[in-house]
PLY file of the C-alpha trace (Angstrom):
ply
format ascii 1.0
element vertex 388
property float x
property float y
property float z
element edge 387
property int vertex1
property int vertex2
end_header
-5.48 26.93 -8.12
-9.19 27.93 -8.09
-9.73 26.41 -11.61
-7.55 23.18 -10.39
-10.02 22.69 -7.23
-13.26 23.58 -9.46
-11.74 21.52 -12.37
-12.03 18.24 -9.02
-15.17 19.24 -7.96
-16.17 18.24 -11.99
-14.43 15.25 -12.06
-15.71 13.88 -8.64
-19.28 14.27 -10.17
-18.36 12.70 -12.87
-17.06 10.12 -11.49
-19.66 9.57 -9.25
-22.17 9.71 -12.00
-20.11 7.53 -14.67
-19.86 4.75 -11.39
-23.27 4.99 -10.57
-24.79 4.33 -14.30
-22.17 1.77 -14.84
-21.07 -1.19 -12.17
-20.90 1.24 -9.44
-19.43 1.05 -6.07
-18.59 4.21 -4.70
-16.42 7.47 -5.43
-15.35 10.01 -3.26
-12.33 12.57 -2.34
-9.41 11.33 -1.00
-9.23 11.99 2.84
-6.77 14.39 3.00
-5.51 15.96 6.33
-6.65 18.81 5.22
-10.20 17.80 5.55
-9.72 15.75 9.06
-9.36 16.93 12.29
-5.69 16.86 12.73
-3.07 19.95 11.18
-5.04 21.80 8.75
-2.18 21.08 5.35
0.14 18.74 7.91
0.86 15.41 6.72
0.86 12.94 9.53
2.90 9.59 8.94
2.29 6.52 11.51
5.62 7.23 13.70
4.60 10.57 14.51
1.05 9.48 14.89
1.82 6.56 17.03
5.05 6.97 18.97
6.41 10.69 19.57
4.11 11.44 21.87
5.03 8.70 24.21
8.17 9.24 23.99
8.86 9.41 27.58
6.31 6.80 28.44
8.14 4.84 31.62
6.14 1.32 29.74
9.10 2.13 27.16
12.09 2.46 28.61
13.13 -0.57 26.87
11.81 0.62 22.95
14.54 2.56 20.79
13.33 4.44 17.96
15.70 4.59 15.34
16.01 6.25 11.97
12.35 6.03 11.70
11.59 2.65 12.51
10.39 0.77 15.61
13.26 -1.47 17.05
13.08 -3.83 20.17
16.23 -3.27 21.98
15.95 -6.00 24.42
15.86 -9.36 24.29
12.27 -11.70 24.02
12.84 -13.72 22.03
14.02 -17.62 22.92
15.99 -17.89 20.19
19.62 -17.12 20.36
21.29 -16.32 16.50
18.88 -13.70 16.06
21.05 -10.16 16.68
21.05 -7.56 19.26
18.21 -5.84 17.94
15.27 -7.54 16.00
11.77 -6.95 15.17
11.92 -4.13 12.91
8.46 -2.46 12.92
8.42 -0.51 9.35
6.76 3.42 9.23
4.99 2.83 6.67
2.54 0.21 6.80
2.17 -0.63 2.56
5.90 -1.84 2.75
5.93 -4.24 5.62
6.01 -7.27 4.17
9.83 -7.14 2.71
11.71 -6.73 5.86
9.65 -9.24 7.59
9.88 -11.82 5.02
13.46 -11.60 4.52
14.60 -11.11 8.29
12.87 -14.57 8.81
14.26 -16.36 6.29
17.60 -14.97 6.92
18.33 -15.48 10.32
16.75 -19.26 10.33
20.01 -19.65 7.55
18.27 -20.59 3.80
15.85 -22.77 2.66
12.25 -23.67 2.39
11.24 -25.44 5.34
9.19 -24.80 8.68
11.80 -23.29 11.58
12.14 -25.66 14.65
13.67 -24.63 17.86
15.61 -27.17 19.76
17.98 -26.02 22.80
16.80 -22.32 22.20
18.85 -22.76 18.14
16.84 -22.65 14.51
17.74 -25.56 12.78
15.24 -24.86 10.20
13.65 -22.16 8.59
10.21 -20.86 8.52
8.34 -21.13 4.94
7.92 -17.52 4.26
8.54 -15.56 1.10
5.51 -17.44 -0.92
1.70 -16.15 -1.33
3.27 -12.77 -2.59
0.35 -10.12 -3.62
0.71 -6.70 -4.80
-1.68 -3.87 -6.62
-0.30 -2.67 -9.84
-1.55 -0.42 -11.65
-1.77 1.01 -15.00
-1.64 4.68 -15.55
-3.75 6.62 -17.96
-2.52 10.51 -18.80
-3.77 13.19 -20.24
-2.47 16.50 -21.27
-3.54 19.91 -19.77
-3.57 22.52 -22.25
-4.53 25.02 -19.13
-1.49 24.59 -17.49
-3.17 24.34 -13.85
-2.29 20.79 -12.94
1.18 21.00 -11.25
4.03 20.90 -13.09
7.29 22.97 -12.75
6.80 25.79 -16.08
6.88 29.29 -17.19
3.13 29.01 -16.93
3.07 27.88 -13.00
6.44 29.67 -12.10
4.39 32.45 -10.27
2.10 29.94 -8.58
5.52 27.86 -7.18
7.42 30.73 -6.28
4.47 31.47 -4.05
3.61 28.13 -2.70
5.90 28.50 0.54
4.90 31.82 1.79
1.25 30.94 1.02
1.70 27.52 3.27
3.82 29.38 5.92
0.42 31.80 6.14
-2.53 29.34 6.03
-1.15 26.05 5.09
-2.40 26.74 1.75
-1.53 26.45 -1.98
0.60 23.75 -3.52
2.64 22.28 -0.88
-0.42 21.83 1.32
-2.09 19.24 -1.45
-0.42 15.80 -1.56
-1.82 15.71 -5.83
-4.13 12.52 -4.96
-7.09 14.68 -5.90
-9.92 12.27 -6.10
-11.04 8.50 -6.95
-13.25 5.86 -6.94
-14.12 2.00 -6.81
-15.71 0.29 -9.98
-16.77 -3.62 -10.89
-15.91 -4.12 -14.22
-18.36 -6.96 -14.71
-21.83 -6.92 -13.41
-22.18 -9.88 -12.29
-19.31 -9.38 -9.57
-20.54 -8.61 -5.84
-17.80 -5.96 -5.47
-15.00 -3.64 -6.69
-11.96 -5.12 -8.80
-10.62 -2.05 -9.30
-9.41 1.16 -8.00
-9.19 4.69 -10.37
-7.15 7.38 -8.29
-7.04 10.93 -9.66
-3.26 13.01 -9.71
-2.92 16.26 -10.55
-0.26 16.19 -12.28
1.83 13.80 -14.38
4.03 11.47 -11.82
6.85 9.88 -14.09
8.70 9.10 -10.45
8.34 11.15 -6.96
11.77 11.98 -7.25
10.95 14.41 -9.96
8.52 17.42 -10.49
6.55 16.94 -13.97
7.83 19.63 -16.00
4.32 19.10 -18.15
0.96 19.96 -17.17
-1.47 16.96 -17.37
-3.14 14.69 -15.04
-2.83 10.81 -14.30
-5.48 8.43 -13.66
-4.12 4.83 -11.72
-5.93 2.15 -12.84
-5.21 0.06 -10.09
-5.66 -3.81 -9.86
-7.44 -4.69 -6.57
-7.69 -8.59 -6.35
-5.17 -10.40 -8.07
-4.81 -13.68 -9.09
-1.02 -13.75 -9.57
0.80 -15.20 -6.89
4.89 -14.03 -6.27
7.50 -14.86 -4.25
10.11 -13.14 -2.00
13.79 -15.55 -1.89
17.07 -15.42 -0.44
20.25 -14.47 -2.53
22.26 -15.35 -0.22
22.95 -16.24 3.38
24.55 -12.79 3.99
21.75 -10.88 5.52
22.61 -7.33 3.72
22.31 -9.11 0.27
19.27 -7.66 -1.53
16.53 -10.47 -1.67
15.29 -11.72 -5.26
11.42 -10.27 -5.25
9.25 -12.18 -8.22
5.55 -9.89 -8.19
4.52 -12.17 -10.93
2.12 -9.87 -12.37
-0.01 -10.17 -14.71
0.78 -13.98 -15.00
-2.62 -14.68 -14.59
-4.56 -14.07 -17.85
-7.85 -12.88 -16.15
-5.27 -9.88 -14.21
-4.68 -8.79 -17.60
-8.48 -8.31 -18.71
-9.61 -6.40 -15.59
-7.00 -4.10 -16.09
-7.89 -3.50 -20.02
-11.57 -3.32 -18.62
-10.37 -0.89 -15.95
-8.56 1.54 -18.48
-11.78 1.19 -21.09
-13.97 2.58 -17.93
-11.15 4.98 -17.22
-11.42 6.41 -20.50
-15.18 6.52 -20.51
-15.45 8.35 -17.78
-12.38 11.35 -18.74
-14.94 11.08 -22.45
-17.77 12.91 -20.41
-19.01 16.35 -20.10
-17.53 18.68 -18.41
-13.89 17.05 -17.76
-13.64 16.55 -21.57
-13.67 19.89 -22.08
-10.63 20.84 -19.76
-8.23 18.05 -21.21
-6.27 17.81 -24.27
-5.17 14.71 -25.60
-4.26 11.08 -23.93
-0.51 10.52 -23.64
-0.56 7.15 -22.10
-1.94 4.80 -22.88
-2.31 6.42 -26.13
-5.61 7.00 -28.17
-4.58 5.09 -31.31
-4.92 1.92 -29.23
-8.31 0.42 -29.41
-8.36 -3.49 -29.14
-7.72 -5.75 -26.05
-4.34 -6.89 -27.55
-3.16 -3.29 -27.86
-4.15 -2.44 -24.79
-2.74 -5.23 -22.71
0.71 -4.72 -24.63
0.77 -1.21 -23.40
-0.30 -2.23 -19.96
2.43 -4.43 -19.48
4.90 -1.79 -20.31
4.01 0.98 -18.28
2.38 -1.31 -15.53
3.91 -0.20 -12.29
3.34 -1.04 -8.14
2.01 0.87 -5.98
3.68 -0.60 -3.11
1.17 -2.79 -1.19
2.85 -5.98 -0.62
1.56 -8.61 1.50
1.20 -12.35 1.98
4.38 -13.65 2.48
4.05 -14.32 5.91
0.71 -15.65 5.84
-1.96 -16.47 8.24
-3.05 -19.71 8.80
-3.36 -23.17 10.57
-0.38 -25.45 11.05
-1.73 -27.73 8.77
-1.36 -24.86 5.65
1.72 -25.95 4.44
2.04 -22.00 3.31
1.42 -20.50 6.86
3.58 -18.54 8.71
1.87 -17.41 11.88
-1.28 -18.46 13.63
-4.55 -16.53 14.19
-3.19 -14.30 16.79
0.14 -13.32 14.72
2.09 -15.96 16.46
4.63 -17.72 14.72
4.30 -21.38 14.15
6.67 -23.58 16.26
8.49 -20.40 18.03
8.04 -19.30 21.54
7.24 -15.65 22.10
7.75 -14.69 18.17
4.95 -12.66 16.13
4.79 -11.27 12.72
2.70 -8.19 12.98
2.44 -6.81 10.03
0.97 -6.35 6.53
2.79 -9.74 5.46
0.18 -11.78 7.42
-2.79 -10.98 5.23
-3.88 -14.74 3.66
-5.29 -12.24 0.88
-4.64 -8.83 -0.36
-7.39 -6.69 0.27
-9.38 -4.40 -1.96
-7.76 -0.90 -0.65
-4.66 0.95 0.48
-2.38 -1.61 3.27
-1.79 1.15 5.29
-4.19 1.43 8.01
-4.66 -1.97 8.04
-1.11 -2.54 8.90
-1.36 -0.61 11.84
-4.47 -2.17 12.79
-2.80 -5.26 12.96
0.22 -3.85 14.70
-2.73 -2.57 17.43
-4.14 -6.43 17.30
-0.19 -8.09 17.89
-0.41 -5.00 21.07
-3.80 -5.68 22.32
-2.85 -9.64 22.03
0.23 -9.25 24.11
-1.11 -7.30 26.85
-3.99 -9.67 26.67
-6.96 -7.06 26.32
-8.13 -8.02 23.31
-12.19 -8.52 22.47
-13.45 -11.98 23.46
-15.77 -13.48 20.74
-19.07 -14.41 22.07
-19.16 -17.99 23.77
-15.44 -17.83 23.51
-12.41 -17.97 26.43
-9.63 -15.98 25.18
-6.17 -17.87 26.35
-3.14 -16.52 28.29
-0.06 -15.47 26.58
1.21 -17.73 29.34
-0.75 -20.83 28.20
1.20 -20.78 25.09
4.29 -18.63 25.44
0 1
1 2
2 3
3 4
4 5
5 6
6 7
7 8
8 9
9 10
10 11
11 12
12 13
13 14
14 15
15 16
16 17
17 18
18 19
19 20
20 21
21 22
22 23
23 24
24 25
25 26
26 27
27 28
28 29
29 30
30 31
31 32
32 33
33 34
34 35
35 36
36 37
37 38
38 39
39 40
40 41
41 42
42 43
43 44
44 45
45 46
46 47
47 48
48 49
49 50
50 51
51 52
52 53
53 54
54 55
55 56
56 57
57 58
58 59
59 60
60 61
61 62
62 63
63 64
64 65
65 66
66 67
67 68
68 69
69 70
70 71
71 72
72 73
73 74
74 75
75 76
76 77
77 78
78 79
79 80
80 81
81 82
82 83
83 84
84 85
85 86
86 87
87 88
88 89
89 90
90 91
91 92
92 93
93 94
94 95
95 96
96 97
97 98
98 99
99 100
100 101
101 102
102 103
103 104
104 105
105 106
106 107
107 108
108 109
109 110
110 111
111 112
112 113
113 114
114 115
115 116
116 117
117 118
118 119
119 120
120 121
121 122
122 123
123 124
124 125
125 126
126 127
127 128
128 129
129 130
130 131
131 132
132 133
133 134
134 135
135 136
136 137
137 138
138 139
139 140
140 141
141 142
142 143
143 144
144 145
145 146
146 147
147 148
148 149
149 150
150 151
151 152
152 153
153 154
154 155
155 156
156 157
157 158
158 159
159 160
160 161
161 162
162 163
163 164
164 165
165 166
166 167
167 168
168 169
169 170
170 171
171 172
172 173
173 174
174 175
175 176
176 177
177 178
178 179
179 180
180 181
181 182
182 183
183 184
184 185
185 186
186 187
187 188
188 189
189 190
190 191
191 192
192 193
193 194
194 195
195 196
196 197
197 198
198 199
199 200
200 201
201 202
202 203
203 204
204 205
205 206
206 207
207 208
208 209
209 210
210 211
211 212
212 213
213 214
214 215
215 216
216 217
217 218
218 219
219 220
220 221
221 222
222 223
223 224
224 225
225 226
226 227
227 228
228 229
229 230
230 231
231 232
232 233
233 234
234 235
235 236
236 237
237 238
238 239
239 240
240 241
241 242
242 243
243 244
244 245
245 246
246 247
247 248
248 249
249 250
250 251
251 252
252 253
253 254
254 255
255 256
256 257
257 258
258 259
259 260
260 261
261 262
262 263
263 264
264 265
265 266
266 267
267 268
268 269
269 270
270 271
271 272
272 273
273 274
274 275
275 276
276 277
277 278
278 279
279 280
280 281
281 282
282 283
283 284
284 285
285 286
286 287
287 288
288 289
289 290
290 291
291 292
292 293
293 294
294 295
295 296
296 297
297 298
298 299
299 300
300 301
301 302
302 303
303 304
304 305
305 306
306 307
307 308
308 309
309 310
310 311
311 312
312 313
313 314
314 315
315 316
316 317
317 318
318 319
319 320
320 321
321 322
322 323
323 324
324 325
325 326
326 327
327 328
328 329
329 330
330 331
331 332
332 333
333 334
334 335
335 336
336 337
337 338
338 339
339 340
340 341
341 342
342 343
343 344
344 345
345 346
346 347
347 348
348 349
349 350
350 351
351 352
352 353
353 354
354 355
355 356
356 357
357 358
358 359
359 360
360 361
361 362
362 363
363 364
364 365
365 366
366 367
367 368
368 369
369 370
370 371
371 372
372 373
373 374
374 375
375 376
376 377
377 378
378 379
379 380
380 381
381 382
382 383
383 384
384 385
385 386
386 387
């Protein structure tokens, strides 16, 4: 474990270095909760951090928590087909936009076109599902011929046999690590004004996190931050419990592709440099015998996967963005008491993890409702009654 931490400490500085002689933004570990002042090893998820607590809060009496998710249990809203309980607040913020985008569409019954309300009944439904945006990544692995980064082995047996006694103890040792170990931000041009993409460091080789690696190596995400491609979230069906078609439509944009080659050239670059060189054997994915852009992007769009920030597909804007979903202050367009709070309302992806921005917004739609939000300079904020 010692050698795994040291063998960080390396790559941070090297990093760091690499980033600031080439294109630089930043690098830095990843905040762990470890390192903040919460449960020394304790993983906190937004729920816990947000809502147990208050659970016997008189203010709500009226707010069910179900199954992990955030469910209004009474009605608000004045419109009449939607069903007993609505609203669905996801726990994790870097998957709110499907639930959203699909309970919309669903339950204004199909199509394309803006929802109206007449008599307290949709006639029409609201234009969500468009302006989809996701980061995808590209993953570049390397083998550990030490055997320290995690994997399940003859090697690490003694070290996973004594990972629950040693977190019992002192929250220590493997289960007190969550294997994002490190990363960084990097312009792959030099004449851009900021980051295009993200490299995160894993200590270990994640196939899929329903399975432990049972080979010792590490993987670095070469992760997309602005895209160009635009996707789309549809109906199946009418029947709500049908699974919605999702199009990501990556890559379709050409210049997607070439950050992403640039990204995994840098990538390599940096995992070429004393000292990390000499701890790693050789690269598994995407594969050293690849050299030129078309090899590159080839193997990019094979093993390109998401890393599950979707957003835009309720979009913010003006009622005159034929795209637009909700208004400045989360409120639907043309609905009465209805908001769309959150990561689905982003206009733009931005260049990070959705997460805490999610629940920003979530503590925007709150501050909003109660009417306590900041008033901009020179500005009159307006009732909830003045256009409820």
């Amino acid at each position: 474990m010692r050698v795994l931490l040291g063998l960080r400490e390396e790559l941070v500085a090297v990093v760091r270095h690499a980033f600031e002689d080439r294109h630089a933004a930043s690098a830095a570990h990843t905040l762990e909760t470890s390192e903040a002042d919460i449960d020394p090893g304790v993983e906190h998820g937004s729920t816990g951090g947000y809502f147990d607590h208050l659970a016997a809060a008189p203010e709500l009496k009226d707010i069910t928590v179900v199954a992990g998710n955030l469910w209004v249990a009474r009605e608000v809203f004045e419109v009449h087909e939607f069903p007993e309980r609505h609203g669905v607040l996801p726990e994790r913020g870097e998957h709110a936009s499907w639930p959203t985008a699909v309970q919309v569409r669903v339950h204004g019954g199909g199509g394309n076109q803006r929802l109206q309300v007449e008599s307290g009944r949709i006639r029409l439904v609201i234009n969500g599902g468009r302006n989809l945006q996701d980061h995808a990544c590209a993953p570049v692995t390397m083998m550990d011929p030490s055997s320290h980064a995690y994997a399940l082995s003859w090697q690490s047996l003694p070290r996973v046999l004594a990972s629950p006694f040693q977190y019992l103890l002192d929250r220590s040792g493997m289960l007190a690590n969550n294997a994002a170990e490190g990363g960084g931000l990097v312009r792959t041009r030099p004449e851009l004004d900021r980051p295009d993409v993200q490299v995160t460091l894993l200590a270990g080789l994640k196939e899929t996190a329903r399975a432990i690696p049972r080979e010792h190596g590490i993987m670095l995400l070469v992760t997309l931050l602005r895209p160009r491609s635009r996707g789309s979230v549809t109906l199946a069906s009418s029947t709500p419990a049908d699974r919605p078609l999702i199009h990501p439509a990556f890559l379709e944009h050409r210049e997607d592709v070439q950050t992403l080659v640039a990204g995994v050239r840098e990538t390599r670059r940096i995992l070429s440099m004393a000292p990390i060189a000499d701890h790693l054997g050789i690269e598994r994915m995407p594969g050293r015998e690849l050299r030129s852009d078309e090899e590159l992007a080839q193997a990019i769009r094979r093993t390109l996967f998401t890393v599950h920030h979707p957003v835009g597909t309720c979009k913010m804007g003006p009622s005159s963005d034929a795209e637009a979903v909700v208004d400045a202050r989360l409120r639907v367009h043309g609905v009465n008491r209805l908001r769309v709070a959150d990561a689905s309302v982003m206009p733009t992806i931005i260049a990070g993890n959705t997460s805490a921005p999610a629940m920003m917004i979530g503590e925007r739609a709150a501050s909003f409702i109660l009417g306590r939000e900041p008033v901009a300079q020179g500005r009159v904020a307006m009732p909830e009654t003045a256009v409820a």
